[in-house]
GUZAGU-781816 format. One record per residue (C-alpha): residue number from 1; residue in one letter; x, y negated, z negated. Coordinates in nm, 4 decimals. Layout:
<tordo = NUM; bamar = A; u = X; v = Y; w = Z>
...
//
This chain:
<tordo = 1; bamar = X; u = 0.4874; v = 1.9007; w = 1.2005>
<tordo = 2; bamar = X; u = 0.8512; v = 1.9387; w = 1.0766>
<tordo = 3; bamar = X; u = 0.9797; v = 2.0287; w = 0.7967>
<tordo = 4; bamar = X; u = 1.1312; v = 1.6831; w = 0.6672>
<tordo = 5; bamar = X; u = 1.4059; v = 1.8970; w = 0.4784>
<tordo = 6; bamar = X; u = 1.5693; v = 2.0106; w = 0.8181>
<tordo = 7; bamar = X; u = 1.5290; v = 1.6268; w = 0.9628>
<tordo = 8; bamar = X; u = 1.8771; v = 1.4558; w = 1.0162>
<tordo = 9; bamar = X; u = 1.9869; v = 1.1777; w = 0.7655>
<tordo = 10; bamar = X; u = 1.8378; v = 0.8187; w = 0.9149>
<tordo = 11; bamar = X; u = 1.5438; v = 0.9241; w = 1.0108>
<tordo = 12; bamar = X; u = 1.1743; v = 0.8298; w = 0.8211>
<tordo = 13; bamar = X; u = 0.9414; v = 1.0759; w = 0.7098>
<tordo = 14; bamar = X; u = 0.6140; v = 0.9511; w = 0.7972>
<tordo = 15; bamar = X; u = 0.3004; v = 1.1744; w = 0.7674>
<tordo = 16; bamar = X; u = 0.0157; v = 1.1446; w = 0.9811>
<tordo = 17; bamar = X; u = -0.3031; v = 0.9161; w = 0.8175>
<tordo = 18; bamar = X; u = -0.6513; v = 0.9127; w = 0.8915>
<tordo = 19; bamar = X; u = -0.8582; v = 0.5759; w = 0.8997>
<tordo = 20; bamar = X; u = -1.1460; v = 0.6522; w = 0.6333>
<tordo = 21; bamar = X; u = -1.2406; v = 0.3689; w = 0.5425>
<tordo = 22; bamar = X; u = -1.1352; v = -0.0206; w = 0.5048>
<tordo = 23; bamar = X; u = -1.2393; v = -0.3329; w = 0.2659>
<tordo = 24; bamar = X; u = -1.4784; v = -0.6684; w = 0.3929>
<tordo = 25; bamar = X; u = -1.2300; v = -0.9076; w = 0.5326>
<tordo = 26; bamar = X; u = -1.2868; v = -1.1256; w = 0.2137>
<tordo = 27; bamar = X; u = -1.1802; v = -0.8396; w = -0.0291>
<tordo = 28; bamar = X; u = -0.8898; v = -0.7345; w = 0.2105>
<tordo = 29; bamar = X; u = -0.7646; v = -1.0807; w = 0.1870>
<tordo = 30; bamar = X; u = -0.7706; v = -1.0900; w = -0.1703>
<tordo = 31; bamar = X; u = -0.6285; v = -0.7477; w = -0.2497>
<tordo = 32; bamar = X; u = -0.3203; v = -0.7823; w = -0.0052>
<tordo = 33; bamar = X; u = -0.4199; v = -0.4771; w = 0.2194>
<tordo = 34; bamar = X; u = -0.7031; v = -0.3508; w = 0.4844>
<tordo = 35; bamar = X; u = -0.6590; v = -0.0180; w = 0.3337>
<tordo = 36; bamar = X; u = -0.8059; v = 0.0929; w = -0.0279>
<tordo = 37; bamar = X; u = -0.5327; v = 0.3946; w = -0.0177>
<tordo = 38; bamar = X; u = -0.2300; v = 0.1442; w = -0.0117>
<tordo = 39; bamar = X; u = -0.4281; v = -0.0925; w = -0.3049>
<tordo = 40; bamar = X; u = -0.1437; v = -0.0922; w = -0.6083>
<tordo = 41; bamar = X; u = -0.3101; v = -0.3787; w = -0.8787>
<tordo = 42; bamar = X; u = -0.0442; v = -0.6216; w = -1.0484>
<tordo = 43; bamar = X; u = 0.1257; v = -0.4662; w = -1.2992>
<tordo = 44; bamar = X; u = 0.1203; v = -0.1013; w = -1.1595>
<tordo = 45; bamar = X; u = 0.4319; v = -0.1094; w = -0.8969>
<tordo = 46; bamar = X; u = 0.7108; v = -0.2763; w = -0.9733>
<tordo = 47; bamar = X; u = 0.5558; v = -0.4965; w = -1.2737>
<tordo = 48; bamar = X; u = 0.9310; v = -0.6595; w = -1.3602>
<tordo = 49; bamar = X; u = 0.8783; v = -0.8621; w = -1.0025>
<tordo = 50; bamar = X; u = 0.5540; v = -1.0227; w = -1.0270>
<tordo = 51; bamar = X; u = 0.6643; v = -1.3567; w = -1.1333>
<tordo = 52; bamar = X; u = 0.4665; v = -1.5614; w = -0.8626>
<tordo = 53; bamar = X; u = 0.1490; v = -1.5098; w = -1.0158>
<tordo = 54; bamar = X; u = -0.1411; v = -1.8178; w = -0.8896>
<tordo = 55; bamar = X; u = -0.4203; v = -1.6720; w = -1.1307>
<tordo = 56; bamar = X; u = -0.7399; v = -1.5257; w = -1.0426>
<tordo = 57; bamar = X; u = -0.8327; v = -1.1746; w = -0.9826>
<tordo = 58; bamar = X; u = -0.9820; v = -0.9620; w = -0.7084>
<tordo = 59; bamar = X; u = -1.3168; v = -0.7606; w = -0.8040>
//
């Protein structure tokens, strides 16, 4: 793996990921994402943009 300090400017760091484990359909559709690591709730990224908001809640 390289060091991403000595890649050239333009190019994305992207680290490997392992596939632990992934939500029922049902709860992936409601959360946004397959993945519980990539699950950010309302409010905790980017809370000024969430403007769109249809009610309801996931588990």
């Amino acid at each position: 793996m390289q060091n991403p300090n000595t890649l050239p400017v333009g190019y994305a760091y992207i680290p490997p990921q392992r596939l632990t484990q992934v939500y029922s359909p049902e709860e992936a559709l409601c959360r946004g994402t397959l993945f519980p690591e990539l699950y950010l709730p309302k409010g905790v990224y980017d809370a000024a943009n969430c403007k769109n908001e249809k009610g309801g809640s996931c588990r």
